[in-house]
N, C-alpha and C positions, 0 to 999 in steps of 0.2 A: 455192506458189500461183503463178499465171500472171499477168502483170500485166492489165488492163484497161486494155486500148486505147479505149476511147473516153474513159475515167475522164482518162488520159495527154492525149486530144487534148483534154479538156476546162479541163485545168490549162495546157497549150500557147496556149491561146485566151485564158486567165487573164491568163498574164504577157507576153501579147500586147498584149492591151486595156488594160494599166495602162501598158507602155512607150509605145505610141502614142498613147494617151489623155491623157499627161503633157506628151509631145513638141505636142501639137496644141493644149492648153490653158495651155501654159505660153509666154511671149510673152517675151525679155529685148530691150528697149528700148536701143539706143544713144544717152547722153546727150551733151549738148553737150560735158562734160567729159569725154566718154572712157570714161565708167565705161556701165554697165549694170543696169537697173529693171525690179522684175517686171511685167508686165502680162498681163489675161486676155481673149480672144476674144470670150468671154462677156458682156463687156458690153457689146461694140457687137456683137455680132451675138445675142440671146438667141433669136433661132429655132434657131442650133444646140444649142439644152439639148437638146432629143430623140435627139440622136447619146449623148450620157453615158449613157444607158440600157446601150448597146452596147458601150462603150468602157470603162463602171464596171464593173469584173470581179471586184472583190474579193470576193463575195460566192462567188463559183466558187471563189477560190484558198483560204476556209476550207473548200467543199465538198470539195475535191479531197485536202485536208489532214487533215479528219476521217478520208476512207475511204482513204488514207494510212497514221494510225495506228492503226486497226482489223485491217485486212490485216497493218502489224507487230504488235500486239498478237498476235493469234492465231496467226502464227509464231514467238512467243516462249512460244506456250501460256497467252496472259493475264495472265503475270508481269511484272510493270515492273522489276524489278530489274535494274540495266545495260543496258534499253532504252530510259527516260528520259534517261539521260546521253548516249548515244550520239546520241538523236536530235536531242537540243538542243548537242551539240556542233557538229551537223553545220550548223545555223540561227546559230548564234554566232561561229564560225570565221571567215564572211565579213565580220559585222558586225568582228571586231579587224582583217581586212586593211581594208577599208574605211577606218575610224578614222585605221590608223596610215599606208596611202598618205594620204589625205585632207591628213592634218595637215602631214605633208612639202610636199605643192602648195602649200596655204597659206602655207606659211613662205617659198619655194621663191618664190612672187607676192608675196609683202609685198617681199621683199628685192630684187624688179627694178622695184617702184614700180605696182603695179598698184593702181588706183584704190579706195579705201575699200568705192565703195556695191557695185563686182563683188567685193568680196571677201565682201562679206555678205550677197549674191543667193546665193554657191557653196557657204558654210557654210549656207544655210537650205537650196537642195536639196537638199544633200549628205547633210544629216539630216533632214530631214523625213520621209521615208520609213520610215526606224527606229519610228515610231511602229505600225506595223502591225505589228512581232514583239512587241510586248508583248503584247497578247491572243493573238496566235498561240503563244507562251510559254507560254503560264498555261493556254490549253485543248489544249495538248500533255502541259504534266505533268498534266491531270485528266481526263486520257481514259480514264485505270483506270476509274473511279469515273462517269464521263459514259457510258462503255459499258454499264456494269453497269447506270447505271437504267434506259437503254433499252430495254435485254432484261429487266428486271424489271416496270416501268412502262409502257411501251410509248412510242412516238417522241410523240406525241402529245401525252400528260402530262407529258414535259419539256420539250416546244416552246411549250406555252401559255403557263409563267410565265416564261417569257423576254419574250413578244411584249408579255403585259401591264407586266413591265416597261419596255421599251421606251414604250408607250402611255401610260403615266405620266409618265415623262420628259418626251417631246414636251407631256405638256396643261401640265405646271411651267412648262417654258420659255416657253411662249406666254402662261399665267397669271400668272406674276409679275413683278412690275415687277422694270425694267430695273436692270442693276446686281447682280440676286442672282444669285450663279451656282450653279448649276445639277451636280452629282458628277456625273466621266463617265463614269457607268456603264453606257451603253450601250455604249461603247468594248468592251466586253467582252463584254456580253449581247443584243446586235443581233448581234454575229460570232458569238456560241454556237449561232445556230438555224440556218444554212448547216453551222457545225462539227459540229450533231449529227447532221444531215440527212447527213454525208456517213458520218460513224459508224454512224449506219443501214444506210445503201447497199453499205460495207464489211462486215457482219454477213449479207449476203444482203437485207435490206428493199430494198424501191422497187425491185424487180427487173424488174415488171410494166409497161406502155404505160396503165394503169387508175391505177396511183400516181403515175406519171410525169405523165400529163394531168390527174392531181388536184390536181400540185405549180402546173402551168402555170395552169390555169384559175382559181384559185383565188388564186395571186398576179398577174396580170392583174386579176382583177375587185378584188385591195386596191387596186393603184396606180391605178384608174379611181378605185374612191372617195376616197382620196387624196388625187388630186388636183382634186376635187368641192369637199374641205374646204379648199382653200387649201395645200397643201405645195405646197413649188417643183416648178417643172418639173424644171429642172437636176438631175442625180442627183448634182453636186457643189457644191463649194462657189467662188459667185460672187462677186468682191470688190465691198464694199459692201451688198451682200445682209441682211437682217436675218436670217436664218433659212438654215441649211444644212442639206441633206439629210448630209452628210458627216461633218461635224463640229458637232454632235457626230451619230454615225450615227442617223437618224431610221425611223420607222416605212417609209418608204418606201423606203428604202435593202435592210429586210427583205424586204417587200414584192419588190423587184426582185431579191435575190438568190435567192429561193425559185421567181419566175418564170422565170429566167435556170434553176437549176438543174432545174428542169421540162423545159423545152426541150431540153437539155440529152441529158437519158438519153431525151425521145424519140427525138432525132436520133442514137440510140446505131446503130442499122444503117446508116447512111449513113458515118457516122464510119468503124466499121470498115473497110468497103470501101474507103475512103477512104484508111485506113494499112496496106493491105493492100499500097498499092503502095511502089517502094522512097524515093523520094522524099520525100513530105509523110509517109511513116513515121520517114525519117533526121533530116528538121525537128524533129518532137515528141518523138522522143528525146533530140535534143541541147537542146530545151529545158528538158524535164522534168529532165533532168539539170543542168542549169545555171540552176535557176529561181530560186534566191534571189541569186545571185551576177548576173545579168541583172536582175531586181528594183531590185540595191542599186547599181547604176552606171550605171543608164541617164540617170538624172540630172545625177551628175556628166559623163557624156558629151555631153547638152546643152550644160551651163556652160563644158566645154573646148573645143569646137567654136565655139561663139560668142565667148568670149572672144577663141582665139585669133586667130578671123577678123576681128573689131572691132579689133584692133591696125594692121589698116592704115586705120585712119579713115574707113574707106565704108561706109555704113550699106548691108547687101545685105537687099534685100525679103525677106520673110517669116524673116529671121533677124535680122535689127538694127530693123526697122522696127516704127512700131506696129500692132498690130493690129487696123484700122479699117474692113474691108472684107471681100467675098467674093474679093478678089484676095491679099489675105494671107494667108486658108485655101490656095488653089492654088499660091500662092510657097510655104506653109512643109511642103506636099503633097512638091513636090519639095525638099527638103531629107532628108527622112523618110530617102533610102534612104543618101547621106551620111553619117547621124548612127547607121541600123542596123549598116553596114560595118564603122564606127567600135568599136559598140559588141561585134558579135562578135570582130571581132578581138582587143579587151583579154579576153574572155571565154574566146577559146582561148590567149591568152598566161598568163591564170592558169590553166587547166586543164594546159598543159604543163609549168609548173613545180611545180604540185601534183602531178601523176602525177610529175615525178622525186623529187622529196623523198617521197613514198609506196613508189616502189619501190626507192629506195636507203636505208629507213631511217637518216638519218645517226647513225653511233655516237662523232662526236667525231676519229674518223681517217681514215674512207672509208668511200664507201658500201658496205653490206652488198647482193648482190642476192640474186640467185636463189643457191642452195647445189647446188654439183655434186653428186650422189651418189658414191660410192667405187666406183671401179674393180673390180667382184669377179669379173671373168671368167676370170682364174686360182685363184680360192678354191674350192677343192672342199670 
């Protein structure tokens, strides 16, 4: 099968809108002591909640993951057997380098005296993010089974008892008093309805401009009603907020990734042309290819970058400073390409030492490469 370039630019956009989107709404405060404090944008400015629409992509990156594993599916003829393992090795791999660089920096800052509260700003971004492969996990290994009702049942009939799920959830939380909590299981069945939608898309479904504006219009007119009923604006989660659309993921959250992915496969002919050229073609491939490994560092590449800038005691606008204004949007505007540099660079620094350990399979003495064939041009 030939990959689908817009499907590519669509994932591209994904881990676009979660690294820029984290970088813009995540604020680290230089304190009097040196150390560093989260803070969000969002509360002194909440007219930019309408930007999170655009910037919240996660909704895209289980689309793009569904029709991911469908596509492999059906080149492995349907059979999961040693297609699970491989695919979730490949999702897991980054999470242990991650982990075990991580733990080293840590230890690495504890030991030259770096102040307590940056140290516990570094371990929360550093993992927080890991929380998105656990359902991405669970509807990788169940896309045998999530394919199969599809094409039995039809998209439809598996997409409803998701959403009513979800609809349940959100009336609990807002019905019961405070204090009960709440199972979060929309963690997994809010993401199921972009993951099946993309399962779909991969099977040949939603191929048409008629299901594509049925996805759009349709989730457009939720999040109007939506937000009629009182959901936040914000498509994320604002500190002090009683209610996130995020956490736990709310009706509206679906709502935005069904419209997001609407849009999506309309704009599939522009897109093409779009990666037709060499350019923002070579972008989306090196993204698609490095998307979870970009995913799981972008964060930590904020925390480094500030940290280590805050070591000389000047608090520098829109990276040390709070975020209080429409002038710390445009200060931390220009940071953005600083902290991108940053970030591809460590990204092509694990890709080069990946590709040598991949092609010199170490066997304990030296690498193995390529094997010469045998000299047979005097063998008759």
């Amino acid at each position: 099968m030939r990959r689908d370039r817009a499907v590519d630019a669509l994932r591209a956009y994904a881990i676009g809108g979660v690294v820029f989107g984290h970088w813009l709404v995540t604020a680290l405060v230089l304190t009097d002591g040196g150390g560093l404090r989260l803070a969000s944008p969002l509360v002194a400015l909440p007219g930019l909640a309408p930007v999170t629409w655009v910037l919240q992509t996660l909704g895209l990156f289980f689309f793009t993951a569904g029709f991911g594993s469908a596509r492999s599916l059906a080149r492995h003829g349907g059979r999961p057997s040693g297609w699970l393992a491989g695919r979730l090795r490949r999702l897991l791999l980054g999470v242990v380098a991650l982990l075990g660089v991580g733990a080293a920096v840590l230890l690495a800052a504890t030991v030259v005296g770096t102040p307590d509260d940056t140290l516990a700003v570094a371990l929360r971004l550093a993992v927080s993010p890991l929380w998105f492969l656990a359902p991405l996990v669970v509807l990788v290994a169940l896309s045998g089974p999530l394919r199969a009702a599809v094409r039995r049942w039809g998209l439809a009939r598996c997409v409803v008892p998701a959403v009513v799920v979800v609809a349940g959830t959100d009336l609990a939380v807002r019905v019961l008093p405070d204090g009960v909590d709440v199972p979060p299981v929309t963690v997994l069945v809010a993401w199921a309805v972009p993951y099946l939608l993309g399962l779909a898309h991969g099977d040949g479904r939603l191929a048409g401009r008629r299901s594509a504006a049925g996805l759009a219009v349709g989730g457009a007119a939720a999040l109007a009603g939506l937000l009629a009923l009182g959901y936040p604006v914000s498509a994320v989660g604002v500190p002090g907020a009683g209610v996130s659309n995020l956490n736990p993921p709310s009706l509206l959250a679906v709502a935005l990734a069904v419209t997001q992915v609407g849009l999506g496969l309309l704009a599939r002919p522009v897109l093409e042309r779009l990666l037709a050229r060499p350019a923002p073609g070579r972008a989306v491939r090196g993204a698609n290819r490095h998307a979870v490994r970009i995913y799981l560092w972008h964060q930590p590449v904020l925390v480094a970058v500030t940290a280590l800038t805050a070591r000389g005691g000047v608090a520098l606008p829109g990276l040390h400073t709070a975020p209080d204004g429409p002038a710390w949007v445009l200060a931390r505007c220009c940071w953005l390409p600083l902290l991108a540099l940053v970030l591809v660079t460590l990204v092509r620094a694990g890709r080069r030492r990946g590709g040598a350990v991949a092609a010199g399979r170490w066997t304990g003495r030296r690498p193995v490469g390529r094997v010469r064939p045998p000299d047979t041009s005097g063998v008759r």
